[in-house]
C-alpha positions as CSV (number, residue, x, y, z in Angstrom):
1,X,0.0,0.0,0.0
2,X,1.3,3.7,-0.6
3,X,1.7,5.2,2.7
4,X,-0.7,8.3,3.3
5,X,0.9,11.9,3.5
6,X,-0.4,14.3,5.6
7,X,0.7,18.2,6.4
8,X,1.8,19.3,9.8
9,X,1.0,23.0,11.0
10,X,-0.1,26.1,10.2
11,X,2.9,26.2,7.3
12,X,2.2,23.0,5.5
13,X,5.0,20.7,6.4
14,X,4.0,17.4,4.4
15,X,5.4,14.2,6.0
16,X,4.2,10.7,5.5
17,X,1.3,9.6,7.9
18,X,3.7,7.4,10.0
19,X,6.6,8.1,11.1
20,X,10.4,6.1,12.2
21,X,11.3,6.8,15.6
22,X,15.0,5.7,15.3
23,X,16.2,6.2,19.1
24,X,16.2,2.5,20.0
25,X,19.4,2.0,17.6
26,X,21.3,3.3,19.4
27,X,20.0,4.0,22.8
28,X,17.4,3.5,25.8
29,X,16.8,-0.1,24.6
30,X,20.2,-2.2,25.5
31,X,23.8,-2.1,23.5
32,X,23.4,0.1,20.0
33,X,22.3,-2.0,16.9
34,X,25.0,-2.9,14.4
35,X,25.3,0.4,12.0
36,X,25.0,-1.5,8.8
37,X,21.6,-3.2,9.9
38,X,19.8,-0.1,11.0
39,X,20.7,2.1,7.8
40,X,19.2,-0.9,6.1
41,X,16.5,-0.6,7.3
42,X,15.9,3.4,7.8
43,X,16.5,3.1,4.0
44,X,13.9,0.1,3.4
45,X,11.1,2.1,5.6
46,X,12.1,5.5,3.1
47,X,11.6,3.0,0.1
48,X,8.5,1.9,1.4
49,X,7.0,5.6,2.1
50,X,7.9,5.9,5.7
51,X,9.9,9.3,5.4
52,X,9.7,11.1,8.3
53,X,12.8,10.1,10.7
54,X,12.6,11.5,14.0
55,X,16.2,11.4,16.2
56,X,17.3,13.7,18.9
57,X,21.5,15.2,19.8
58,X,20.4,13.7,23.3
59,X,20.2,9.9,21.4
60,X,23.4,7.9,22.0
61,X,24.3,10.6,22.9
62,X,24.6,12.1,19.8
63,X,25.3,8.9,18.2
64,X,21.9,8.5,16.6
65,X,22.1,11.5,14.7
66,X,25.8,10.1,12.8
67,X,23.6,6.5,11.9
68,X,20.8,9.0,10.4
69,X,23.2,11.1,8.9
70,X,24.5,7.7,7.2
71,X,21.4,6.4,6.3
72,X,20.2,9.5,4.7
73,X,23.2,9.5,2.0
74,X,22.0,9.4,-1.2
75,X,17.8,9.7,-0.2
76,X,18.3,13.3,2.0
77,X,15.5,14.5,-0.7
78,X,13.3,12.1,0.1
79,X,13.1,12.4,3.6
80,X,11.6,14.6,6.3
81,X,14.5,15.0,9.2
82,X,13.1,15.6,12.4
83,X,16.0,16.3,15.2
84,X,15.6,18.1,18.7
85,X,17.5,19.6,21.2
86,X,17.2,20.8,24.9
87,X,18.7,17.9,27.2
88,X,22.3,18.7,28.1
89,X,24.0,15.4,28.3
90,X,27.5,17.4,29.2
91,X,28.3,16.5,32.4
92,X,25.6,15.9,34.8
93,X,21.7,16.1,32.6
94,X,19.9,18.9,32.6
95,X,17.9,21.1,30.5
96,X,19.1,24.4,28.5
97,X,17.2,26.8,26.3
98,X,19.5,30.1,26.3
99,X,20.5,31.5,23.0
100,X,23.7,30.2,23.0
101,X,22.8,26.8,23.7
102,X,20.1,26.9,21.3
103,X,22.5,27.6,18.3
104,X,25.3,25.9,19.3
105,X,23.5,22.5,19.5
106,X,21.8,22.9,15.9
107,X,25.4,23.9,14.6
108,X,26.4,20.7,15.8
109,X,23.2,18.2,15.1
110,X,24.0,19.9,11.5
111,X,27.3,18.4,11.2
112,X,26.6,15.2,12.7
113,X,23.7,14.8,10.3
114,X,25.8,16.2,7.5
115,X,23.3,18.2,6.2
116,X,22.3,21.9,5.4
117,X,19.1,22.2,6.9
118,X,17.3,20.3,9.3
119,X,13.4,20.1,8.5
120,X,11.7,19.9,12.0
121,X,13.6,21.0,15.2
122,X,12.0,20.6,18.3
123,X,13.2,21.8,21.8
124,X,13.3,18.5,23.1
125,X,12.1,20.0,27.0
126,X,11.1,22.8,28.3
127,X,14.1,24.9,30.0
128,X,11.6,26.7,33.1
129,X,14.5,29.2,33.5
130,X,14.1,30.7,30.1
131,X,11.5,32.6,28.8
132,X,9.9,30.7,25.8
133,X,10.1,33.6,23.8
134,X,13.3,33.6,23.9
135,X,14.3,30.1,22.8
136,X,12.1,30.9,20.6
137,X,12.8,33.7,19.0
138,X,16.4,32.3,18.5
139,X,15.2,29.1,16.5
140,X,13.2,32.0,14.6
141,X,16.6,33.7,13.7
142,X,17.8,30.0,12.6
143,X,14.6,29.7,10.2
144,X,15.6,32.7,8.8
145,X,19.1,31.7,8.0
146,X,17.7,28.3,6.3
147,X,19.7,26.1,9.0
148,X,16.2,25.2,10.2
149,X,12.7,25.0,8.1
150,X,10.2,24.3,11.1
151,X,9.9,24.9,14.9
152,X,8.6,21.8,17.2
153,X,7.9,21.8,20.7
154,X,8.5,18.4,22.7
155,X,5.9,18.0,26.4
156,X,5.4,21.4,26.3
157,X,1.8,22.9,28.3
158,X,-0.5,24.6,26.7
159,X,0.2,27.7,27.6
160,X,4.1,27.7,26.4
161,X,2.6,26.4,23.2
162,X,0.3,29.8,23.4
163,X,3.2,32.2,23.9
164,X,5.9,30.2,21.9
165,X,3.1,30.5,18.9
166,X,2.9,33.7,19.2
167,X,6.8,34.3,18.5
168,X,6.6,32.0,15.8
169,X,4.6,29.4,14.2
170,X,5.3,26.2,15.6
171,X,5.0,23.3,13.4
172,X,4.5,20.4,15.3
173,X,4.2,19.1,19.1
174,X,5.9,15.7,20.1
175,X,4.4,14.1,23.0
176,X,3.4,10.9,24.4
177,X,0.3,9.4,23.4
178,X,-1.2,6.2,23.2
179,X,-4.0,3.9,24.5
180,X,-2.6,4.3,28.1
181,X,-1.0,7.8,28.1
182,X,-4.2,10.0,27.6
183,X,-3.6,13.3,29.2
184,X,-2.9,15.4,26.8
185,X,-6.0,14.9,25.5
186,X,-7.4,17.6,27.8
187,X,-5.2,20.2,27.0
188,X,-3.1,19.5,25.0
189,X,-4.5,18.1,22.1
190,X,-7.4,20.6,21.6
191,X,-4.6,23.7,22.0
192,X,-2.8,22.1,19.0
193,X,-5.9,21.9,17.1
194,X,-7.4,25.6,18.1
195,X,-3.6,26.8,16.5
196,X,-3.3,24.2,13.4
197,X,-0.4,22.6,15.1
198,X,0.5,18.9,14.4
199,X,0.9,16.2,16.6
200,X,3.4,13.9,16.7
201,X,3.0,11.2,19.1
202,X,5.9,9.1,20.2
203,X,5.6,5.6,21.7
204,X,2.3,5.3,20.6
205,X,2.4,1.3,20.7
206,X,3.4,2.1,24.5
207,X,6.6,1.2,24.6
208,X,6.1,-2.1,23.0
209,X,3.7,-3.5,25.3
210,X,1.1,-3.3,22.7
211,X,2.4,-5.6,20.1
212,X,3.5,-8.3,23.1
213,X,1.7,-7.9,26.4
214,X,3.7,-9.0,29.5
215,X,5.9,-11.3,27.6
216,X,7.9,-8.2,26.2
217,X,9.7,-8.0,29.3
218,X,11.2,-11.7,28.4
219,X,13.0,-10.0,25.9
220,X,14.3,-6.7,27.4
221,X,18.2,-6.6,27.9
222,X,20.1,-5.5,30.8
223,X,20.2,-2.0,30.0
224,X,16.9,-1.5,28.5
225,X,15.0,1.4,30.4
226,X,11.5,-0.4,30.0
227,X,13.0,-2.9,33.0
228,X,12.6,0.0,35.3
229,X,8.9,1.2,34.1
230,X,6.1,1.0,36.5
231,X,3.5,-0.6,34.2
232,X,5.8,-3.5,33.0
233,X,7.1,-4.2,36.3
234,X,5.2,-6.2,39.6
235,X,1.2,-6.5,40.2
236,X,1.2,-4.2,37.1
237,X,2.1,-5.7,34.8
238,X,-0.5,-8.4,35.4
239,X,-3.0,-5.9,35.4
240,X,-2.3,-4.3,32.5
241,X,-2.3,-7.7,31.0
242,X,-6.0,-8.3,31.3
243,X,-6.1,-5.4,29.1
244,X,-3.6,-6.6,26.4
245,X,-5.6,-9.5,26.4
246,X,-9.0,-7.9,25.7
247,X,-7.2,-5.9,22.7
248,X,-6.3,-9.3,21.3
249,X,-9.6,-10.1,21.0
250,X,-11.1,-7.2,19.6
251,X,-7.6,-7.1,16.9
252,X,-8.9,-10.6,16.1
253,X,-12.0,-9.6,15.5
254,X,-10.5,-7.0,13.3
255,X,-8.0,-9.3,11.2
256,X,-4.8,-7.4,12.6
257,X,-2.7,-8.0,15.4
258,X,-2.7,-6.1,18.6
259,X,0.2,-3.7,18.2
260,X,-1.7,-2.7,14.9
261,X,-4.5,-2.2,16.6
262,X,-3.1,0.0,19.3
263,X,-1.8,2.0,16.4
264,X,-4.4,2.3,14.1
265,X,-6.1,3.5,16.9
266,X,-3.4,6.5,17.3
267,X,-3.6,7.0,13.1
268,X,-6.8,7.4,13.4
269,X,-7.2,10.6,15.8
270,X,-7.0,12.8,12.9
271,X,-5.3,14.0,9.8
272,X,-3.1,16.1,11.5
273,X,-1.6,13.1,13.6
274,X,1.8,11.2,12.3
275,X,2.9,8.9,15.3
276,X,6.6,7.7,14.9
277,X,7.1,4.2,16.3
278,X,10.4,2.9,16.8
279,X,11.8,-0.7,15.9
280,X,15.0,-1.9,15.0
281,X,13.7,-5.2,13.1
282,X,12.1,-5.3,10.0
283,X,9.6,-7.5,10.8
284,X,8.3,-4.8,13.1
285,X,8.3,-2.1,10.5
286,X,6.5,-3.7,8.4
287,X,4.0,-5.0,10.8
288,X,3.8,-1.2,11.7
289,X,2.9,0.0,8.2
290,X,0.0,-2.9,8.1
291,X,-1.1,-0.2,11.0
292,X,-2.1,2.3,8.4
293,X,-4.6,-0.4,6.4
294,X,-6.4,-1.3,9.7
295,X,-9.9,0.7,9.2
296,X,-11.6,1.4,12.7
297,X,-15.5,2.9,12.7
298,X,-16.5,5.1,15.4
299,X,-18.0,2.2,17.0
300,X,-14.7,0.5,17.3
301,X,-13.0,3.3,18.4
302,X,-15.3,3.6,21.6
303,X,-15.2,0.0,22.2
304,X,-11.4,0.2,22.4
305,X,-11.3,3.0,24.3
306,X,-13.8,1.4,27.1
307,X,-11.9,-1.9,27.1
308,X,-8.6,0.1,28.1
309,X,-10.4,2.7,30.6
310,X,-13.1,0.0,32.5
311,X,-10.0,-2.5,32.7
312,X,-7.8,0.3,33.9
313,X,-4.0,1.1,33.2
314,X,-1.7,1.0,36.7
315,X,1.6,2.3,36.8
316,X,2.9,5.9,36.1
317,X,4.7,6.6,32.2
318,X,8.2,6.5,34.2
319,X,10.4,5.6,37.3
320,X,11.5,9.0,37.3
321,X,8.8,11.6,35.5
322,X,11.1,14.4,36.1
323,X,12.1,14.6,32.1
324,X,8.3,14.3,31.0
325,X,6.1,16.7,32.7
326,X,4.4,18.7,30.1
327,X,3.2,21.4,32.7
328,X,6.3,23.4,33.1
329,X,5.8,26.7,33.0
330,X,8.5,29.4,31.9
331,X,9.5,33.2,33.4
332,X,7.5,35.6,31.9
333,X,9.8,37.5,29.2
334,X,9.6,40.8,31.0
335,X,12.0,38.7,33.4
336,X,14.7,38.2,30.9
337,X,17.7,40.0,30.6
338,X,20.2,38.6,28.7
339,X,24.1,38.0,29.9
């Protein structure tokens, strides 16, 4: 099947429908994948429509962004680079939005990538020491010198998508949403909308458990972050099993499997919606892009939507929800005065 194209914010950025979320090659999920494997397949899901490649400086670090920059030799036309940048992984982690920060770390995702021009650039967090405004206002300055096409914004709250809208347009807001991460449907979600922003979800298969249920956590290396989440760990796990095992039935039901389910349901939250699972198999990718031929009515939305909320989801996103609040706020910009 061709893969569905869709336009992101108020500018028109056209991406395909479905994303690549290419962290897990080389970070968060155990020892980086081979090089040579994963520019295989980042070039197979291009060839098969799937052109919109998100990574991050903070990946690795920074190793992610040299694999993409591989992969993308020969195909950079083709492709809608997403990058982002925000979480300092210098020394102890933190957050940084000043000026200088800002344009330093695009200078160097740039030559890491190899490129010219990086499509989409989100701030990756939301520094609450810096007036939006100004971060901002700087990425604006790095639009206007064509290092950058579009502004994103990664768990930002609604109103620091207000005010960084009003500096600039902002293309596109990357944040978590699935079947079991919801919130941002209150806020969030409808903010985007009122301003013709896109959304981007990221682990919209929840982190895998999805396509596997409890068993995923068989497979999970030493290293891999998921060993630490709430909902994949203890009584929770069980619990939220009841629930993967419901899904099954209604997937069956459906002719597709259960991950494909879970992420048709994303796909189908609107035209402005390109969610950008990750995988570092094949198998999975293309499994993934089956996603986009599931058809769901309105009826089958609310009946997957009431087996998930009347079973329940236990456990919090994260161990540590520190890096993924999307209610931090920023100074006002009267407060600002630069060094």
């Amino acid at each position: 099947m061709a893969v569905p194209r869709i336009k992101l914010g108020p500018e028109g950025f056209e991406v395909s429908a479905q994303g690549l979320g290419c962290m897990g090659m080389s970070a968060g999920y155990g020892p980086p994948k081979p090089d040579d494997e994963m520019i295989a397949l980042i070039r197979h899901a291009v060839s098969k429509g799937i052109t919109f490649l998100d990574t991050s400086d903070v990946y690795g670090p920074r190793t992610n962004e040299i694999l993409v920059g591989k992969a993308l030799k020969g195909i950079r036309e083709k492709v809608q680079l997403a990058t982002k940048f925000g979480i300092s992984a210098d020394g102890k982690r933190g957050i940084r939005g000043d000026p200088d920060y800002v344009r330093a770390a695009c200078e160097a995702s740039l030559k890491r990538l190899d490129v010219d021009c990086i499509d989409l650039y989100y701030q990756h967090r939301i520094d609450a020491r810096i007036p939006i405004e100004v971060t901002i206002g700087e990425l604006k300055k790095l639009v206007e010198e064509g290092k950058i096409k579009y502004i994103g914004l990664s768990e930002a709250s609604a109103s620091t998508i207000r005010r960084a809208h009003a500096v600039h347009p902002i293309t596109a807001i990357q944040t978590e949403w699935s079947l079991w991460t919801r919130e941002v449907e209150k806020e969030i979600i409808p903010t985007c909308r009122e301003l013709g922003i896109g959304i981007v979800p990221y682990s919209p298969l929840g982190q895998g458990f999805f396509s596997s249920g409890a068993k995923i956590v068989e497979s999970l290396g030493e290293n891999d972050y998921r060993k630490n989440m709430p909902r994949l760990t203890g009584d929770n796990l069980q619990r939220n099993e009841d629930t993967f095992e419901k899904l099954c039935a209604i997937a069956a039901s459906k002719g597709c499997t259960p991950g494909q389910l879970a992420l048709a349901w994303v796909q189908h939250q609107g035209n402005d919606v390109a969610p950008i699972p990750g995988t570092t198999k094949v198998k999975n990718l293309e499994e993934n892009i089956g996603a986009l031929s599931v058809k769901l009515t309105a009826e089958d939305i609310k009946n997957i939507e009431t087996t998930v909320s009347s079973s329940g989801v236990f456990g919090d996103r994260y161990a540590d929800m520190s890096f993924t609040t999307i209610n931090i706020e920023t100074p006002p910009l009267s407060s600002w005065k630069e060094v």
